[in-house]
N, CA, C and O atoms as CSV, one atom per row, in Angstrom:
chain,resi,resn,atom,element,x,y,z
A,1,UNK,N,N,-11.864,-0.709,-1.558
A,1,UNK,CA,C,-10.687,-1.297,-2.159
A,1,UNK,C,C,-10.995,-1.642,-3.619
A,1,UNK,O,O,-12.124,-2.049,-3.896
A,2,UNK,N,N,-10.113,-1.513,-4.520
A,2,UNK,CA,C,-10.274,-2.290,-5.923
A,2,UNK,C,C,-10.339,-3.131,-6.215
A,2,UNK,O,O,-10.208,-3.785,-5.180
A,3,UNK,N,N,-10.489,-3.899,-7.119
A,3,UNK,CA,C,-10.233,-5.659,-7.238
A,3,UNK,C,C,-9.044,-5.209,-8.328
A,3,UNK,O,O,-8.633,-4.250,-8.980
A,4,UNK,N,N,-8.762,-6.849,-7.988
A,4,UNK,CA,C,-7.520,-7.511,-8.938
A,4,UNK,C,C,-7.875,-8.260,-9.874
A,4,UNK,O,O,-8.267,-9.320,-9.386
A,5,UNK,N,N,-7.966,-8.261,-11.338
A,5,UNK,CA,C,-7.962,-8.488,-12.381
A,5,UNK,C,C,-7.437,-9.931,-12.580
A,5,UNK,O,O,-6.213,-9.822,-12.513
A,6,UNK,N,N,-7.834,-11.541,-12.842
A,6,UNK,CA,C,-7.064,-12.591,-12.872
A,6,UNK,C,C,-7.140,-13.352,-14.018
A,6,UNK,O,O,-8.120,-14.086,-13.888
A,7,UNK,N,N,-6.623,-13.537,-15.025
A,7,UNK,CA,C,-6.778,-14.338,-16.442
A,7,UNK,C,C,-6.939,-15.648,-16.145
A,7,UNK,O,O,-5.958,-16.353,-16.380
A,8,UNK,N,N,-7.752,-16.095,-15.764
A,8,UNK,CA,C,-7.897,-17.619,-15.222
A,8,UNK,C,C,-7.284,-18.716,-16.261
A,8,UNK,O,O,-6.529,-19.673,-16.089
A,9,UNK,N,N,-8.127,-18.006,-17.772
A,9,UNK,CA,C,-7.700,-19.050,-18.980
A,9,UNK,C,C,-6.437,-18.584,-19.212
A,9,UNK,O,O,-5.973,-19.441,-19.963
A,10,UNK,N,N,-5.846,-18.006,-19.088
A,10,UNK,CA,C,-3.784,-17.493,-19.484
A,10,UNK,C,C,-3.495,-18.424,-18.399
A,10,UNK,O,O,-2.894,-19.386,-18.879
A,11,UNK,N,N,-3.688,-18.567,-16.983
A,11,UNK,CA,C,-3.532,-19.013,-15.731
A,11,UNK,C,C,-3.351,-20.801,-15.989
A,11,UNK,O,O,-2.384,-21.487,-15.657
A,12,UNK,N,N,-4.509,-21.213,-16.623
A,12,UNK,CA,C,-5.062,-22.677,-17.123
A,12,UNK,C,C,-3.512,-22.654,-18.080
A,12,UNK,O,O,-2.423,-22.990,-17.613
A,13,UNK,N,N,-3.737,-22.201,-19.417
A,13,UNK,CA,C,-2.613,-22.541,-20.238
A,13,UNK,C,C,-1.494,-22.855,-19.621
A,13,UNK,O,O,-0.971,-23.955,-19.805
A,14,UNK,N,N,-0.927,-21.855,-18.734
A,14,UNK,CA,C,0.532,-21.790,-18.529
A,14,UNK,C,C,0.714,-23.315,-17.636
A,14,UNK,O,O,1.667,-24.033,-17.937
A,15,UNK,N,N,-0.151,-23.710,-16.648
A,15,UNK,CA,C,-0.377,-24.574,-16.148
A,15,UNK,C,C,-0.118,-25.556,-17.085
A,15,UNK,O,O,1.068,-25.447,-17.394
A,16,UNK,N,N,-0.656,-26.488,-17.707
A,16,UNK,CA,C,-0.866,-26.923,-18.739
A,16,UNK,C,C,0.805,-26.890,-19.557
A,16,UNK,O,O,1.174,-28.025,-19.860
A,17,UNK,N,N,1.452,-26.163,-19.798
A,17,UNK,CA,C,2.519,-25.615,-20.303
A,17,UNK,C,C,3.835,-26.452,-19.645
A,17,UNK,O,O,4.880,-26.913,-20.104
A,18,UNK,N,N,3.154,-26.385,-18.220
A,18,UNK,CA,C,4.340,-26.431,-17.348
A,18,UNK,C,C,4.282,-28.178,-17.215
A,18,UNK,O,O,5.378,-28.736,-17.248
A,19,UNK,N,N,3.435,-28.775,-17.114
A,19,UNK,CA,C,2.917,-30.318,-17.226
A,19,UNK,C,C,1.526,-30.545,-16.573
A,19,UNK,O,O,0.907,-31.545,-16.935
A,20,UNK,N,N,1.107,-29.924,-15.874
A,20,UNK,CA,C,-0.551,-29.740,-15.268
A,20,UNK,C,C,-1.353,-30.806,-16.561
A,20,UNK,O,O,-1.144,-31.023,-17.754
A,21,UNK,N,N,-2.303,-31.254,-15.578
A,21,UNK,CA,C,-3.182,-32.156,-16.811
A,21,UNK,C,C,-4.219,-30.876,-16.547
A,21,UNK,O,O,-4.033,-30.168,-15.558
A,22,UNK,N,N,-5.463,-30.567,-17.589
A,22,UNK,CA,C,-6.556,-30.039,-17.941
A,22,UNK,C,C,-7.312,-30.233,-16.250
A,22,UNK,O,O,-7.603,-29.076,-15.946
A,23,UNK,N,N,-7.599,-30.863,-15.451
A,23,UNK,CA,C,-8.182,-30.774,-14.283
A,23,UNK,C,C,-7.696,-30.820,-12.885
A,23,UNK,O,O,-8.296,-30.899,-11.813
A,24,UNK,N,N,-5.802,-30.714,-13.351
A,24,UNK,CA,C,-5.282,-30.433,-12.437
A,24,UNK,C,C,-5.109,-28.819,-12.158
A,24,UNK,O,O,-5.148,-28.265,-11.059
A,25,UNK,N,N,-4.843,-28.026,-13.848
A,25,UNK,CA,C,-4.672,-26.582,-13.211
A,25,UNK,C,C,-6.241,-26.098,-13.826
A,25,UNK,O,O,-6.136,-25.253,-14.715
A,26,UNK,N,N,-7.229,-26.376,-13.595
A,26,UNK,CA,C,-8.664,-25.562,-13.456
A,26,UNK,C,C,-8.674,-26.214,-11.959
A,26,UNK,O,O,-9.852,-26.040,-11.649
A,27,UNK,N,N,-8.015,-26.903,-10.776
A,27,UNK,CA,C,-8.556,-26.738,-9.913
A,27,UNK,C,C,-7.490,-26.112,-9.471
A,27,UNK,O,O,-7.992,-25.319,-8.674
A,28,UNK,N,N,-6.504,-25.957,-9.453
A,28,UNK,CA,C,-5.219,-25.148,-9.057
A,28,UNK,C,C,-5.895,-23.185,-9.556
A,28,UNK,O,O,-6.043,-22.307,-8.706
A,29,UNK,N,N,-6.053,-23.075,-10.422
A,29,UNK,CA,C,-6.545,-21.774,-11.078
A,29,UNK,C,C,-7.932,-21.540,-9.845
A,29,UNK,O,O,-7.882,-20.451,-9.273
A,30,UNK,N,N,-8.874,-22.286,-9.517
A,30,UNK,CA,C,-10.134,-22.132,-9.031
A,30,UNK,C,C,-10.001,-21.983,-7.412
A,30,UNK,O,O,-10.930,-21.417,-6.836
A,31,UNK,N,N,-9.209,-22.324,-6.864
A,31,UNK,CA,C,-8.237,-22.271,-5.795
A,31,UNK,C,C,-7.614,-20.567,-5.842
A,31,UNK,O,O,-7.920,-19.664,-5.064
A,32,UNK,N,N,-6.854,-20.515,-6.777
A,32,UNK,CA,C,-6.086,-19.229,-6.455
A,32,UNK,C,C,-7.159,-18.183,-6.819
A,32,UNK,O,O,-6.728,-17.089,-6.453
A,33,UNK,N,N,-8.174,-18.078,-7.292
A,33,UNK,CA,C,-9.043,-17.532,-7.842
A,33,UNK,C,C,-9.741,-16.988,-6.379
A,33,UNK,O,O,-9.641,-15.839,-5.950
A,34,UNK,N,N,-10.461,-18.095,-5.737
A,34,UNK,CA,C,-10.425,-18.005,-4.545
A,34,UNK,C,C,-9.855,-17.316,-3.397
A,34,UNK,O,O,-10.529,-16.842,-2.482
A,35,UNK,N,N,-8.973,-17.292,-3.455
A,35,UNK,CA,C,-7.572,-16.922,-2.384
A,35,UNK,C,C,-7.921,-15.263,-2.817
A,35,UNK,O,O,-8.557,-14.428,-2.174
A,36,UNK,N,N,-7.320,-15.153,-4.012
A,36,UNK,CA,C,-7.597,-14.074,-4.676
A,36,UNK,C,C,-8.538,-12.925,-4.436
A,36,UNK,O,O,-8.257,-11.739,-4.615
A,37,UNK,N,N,-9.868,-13.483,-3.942
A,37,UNK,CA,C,-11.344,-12.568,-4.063
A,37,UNK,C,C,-10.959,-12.843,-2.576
A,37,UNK,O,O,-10.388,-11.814,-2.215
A,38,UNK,N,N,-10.989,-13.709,-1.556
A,38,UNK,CA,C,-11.029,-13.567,-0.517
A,38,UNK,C,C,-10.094,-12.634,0.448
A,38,UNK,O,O,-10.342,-12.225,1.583
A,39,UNK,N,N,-8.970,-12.436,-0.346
A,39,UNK,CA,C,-8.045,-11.686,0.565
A,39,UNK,C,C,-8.111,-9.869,0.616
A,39,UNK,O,O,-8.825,-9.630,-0.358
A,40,UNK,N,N,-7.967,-9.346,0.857
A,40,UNK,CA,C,-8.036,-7.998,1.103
A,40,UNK,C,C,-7.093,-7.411,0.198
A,40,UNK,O,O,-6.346,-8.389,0.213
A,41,UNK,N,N,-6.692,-6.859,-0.339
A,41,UNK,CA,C,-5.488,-6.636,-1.307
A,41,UNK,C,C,-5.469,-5.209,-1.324
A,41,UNK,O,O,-6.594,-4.710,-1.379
A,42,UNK,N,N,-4.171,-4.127,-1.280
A,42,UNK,CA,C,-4.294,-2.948,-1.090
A,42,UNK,C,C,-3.533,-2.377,-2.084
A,42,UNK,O,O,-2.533,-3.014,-2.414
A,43,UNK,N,N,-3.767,-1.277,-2.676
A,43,UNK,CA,C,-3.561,-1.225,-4.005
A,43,UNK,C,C,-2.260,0.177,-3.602
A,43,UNK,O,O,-1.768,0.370,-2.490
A,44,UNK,N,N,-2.026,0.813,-4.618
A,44,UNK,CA,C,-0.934,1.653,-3.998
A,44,UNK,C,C,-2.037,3.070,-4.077
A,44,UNK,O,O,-1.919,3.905,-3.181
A,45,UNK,N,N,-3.010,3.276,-5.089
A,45,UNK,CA,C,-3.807,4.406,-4.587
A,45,UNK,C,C,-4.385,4.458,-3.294
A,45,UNK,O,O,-4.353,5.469,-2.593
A,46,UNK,N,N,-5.134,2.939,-2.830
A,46,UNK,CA,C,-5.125,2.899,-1.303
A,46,UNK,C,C,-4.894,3.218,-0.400
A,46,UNK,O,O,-5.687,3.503,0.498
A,47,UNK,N,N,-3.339,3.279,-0.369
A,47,UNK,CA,C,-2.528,3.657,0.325
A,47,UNK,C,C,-2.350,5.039,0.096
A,47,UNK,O,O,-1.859,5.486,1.133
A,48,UNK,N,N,-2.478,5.835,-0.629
A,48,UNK,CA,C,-1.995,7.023,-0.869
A,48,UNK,C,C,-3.460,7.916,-0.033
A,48,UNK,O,O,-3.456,8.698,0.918
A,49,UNK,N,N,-4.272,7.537,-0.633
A,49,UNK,CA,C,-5.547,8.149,-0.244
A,49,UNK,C,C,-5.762,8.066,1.443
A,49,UNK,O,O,-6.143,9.071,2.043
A,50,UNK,N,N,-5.392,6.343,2.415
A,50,UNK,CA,C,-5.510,6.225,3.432
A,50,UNK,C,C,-4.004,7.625,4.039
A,50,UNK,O,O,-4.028,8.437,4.965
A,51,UNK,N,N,-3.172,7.393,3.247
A,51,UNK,CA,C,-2.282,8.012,4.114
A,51,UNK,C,C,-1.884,9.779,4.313
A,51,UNK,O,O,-1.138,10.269,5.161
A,52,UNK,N,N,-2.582,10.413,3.337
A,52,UNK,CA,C,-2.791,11.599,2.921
A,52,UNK,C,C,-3.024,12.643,3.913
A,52,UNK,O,O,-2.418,13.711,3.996
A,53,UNK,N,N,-4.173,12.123,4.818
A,53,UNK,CA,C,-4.123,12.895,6.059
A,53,UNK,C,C,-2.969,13.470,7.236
A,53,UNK,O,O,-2.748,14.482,7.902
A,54,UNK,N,N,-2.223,11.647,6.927
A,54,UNK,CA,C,-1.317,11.718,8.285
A,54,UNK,C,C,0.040,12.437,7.601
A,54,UNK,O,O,0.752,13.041,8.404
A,55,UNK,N,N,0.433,12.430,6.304
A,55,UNK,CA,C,1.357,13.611,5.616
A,55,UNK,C,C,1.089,14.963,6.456
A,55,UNK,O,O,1.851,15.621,7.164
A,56,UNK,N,N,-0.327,15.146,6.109
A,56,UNK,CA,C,-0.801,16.681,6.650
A,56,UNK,C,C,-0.707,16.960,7.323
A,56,UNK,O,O,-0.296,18.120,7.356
A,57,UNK,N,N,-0.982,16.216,8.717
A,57,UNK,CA,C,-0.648,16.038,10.355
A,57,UNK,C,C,1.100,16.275,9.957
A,57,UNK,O,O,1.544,17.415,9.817
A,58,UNK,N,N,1.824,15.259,9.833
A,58,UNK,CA,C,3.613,15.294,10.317
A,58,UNK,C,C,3.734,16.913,9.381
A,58,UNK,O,O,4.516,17.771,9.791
A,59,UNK,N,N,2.960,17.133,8.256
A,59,UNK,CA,C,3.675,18.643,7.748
A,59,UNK,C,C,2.915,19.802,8.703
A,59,UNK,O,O,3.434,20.887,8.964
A,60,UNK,N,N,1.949,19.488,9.047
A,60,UNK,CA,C,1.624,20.269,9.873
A,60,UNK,C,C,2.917,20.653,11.655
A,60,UNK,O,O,3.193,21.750,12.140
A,61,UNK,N,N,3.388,19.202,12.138
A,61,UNK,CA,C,3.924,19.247,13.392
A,61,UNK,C,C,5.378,19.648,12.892
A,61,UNK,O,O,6.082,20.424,13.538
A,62,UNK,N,N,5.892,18.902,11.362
A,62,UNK,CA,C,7.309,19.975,10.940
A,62,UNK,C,C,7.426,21.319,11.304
A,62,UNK,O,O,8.377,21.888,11.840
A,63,UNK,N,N,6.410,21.731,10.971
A,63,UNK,CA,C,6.073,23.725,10.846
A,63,UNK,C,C,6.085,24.035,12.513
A,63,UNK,O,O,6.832,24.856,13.044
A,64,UNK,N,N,5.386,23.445,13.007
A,64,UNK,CA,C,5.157,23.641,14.539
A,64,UNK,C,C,6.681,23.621,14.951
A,64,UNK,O,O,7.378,24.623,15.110
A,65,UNK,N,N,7.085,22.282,15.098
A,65,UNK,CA,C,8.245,22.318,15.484
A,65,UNK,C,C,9.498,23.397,15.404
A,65,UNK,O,O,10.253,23.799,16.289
A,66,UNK,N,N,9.421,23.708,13.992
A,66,UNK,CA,C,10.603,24.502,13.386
A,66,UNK,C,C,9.909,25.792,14.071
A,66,UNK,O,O,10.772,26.618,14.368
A,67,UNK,N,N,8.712,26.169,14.381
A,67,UNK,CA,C,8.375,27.520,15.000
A,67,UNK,C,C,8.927,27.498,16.159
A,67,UNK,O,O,9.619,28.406,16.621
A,68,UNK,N,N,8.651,26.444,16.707
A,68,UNK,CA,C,9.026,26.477,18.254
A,68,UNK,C,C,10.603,26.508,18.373
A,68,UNK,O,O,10.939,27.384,19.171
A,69,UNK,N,N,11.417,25.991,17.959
A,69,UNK,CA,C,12.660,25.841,17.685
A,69,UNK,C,C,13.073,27.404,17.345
A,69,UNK,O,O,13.977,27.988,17.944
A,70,UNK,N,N,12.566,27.781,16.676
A,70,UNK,CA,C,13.404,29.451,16.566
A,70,UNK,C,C,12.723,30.530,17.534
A,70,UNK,O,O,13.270,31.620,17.701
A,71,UNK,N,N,11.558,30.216,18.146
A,71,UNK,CA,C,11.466,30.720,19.187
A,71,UNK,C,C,12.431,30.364,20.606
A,71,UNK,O,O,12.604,31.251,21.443
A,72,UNK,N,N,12.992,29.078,20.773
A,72,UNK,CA,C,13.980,28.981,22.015
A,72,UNK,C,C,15.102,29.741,21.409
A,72,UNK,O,O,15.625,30.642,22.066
A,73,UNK,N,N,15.508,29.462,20.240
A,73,UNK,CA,C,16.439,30.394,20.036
A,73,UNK,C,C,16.739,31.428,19.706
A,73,UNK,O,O,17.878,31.739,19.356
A,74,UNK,N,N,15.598,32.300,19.760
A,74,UNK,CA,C,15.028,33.619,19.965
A,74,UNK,C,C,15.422,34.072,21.110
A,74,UNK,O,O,16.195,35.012,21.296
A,75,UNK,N,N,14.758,33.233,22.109
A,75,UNK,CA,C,14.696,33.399,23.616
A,75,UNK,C,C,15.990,33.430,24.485
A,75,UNK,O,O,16.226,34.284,25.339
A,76,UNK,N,N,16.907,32.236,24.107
A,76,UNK,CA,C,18.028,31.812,24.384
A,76,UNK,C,C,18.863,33.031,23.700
A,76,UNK,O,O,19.497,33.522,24.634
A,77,UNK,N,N,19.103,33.609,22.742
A,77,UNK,CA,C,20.053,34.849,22.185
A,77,UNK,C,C,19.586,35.890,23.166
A,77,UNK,O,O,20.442,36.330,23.933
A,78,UNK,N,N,18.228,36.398,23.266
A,78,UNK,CA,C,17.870,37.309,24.359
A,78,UNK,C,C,18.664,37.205,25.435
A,78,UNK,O,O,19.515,38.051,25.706
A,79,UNK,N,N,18.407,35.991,26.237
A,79,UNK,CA,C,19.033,35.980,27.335
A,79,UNK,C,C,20.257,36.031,27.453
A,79,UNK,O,O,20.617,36.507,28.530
A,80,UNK,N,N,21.419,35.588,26.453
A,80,UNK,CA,C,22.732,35.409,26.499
A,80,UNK,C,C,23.646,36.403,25.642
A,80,UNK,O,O,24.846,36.661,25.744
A,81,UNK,N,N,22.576,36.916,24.683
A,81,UNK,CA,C,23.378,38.014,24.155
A,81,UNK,C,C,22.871,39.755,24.125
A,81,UNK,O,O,23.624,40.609,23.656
């Protein structure tokens, strides 16, 4: 997985900005900072790369399908016409 990038000091300011005293948002920032590294986070290449296979699989069973499908109705015109 990638990491996520966090401006702690932009993070501090805005805090600060909003009415935060100086050791209220460095522990608010050190906290989410936290949260942050600890959680698993999935990025959208992630996802693309995990899911790539199973595209291949459903385009693979499209093709199947649509074969099989004009073979009953292959079969089915034989018999009826």
């Amino acid at each position: 997985m990638s990491s996520i990038t966090f401006d702690t000091h932009k993070f501090v300011l805005k805090l600060q900005e909003a009415g935060f005293d100086q050791r209220q948002a460095e522990g608010l920032t050190e906290a989410m900072r936290a949260a942050i590294e600890a959680s698993e986070l999935v990025t959208k290449k992630d996802l693309q790369i995990e899911l790539a296979p199973l595209k291949a699989d459903l385009n693979l069973i499209k093709w199947m399908m649509g074969a099989l499908i004009a073979i009953a109705i292959a079969n089915f015109s034989k018999q009826f016409f």
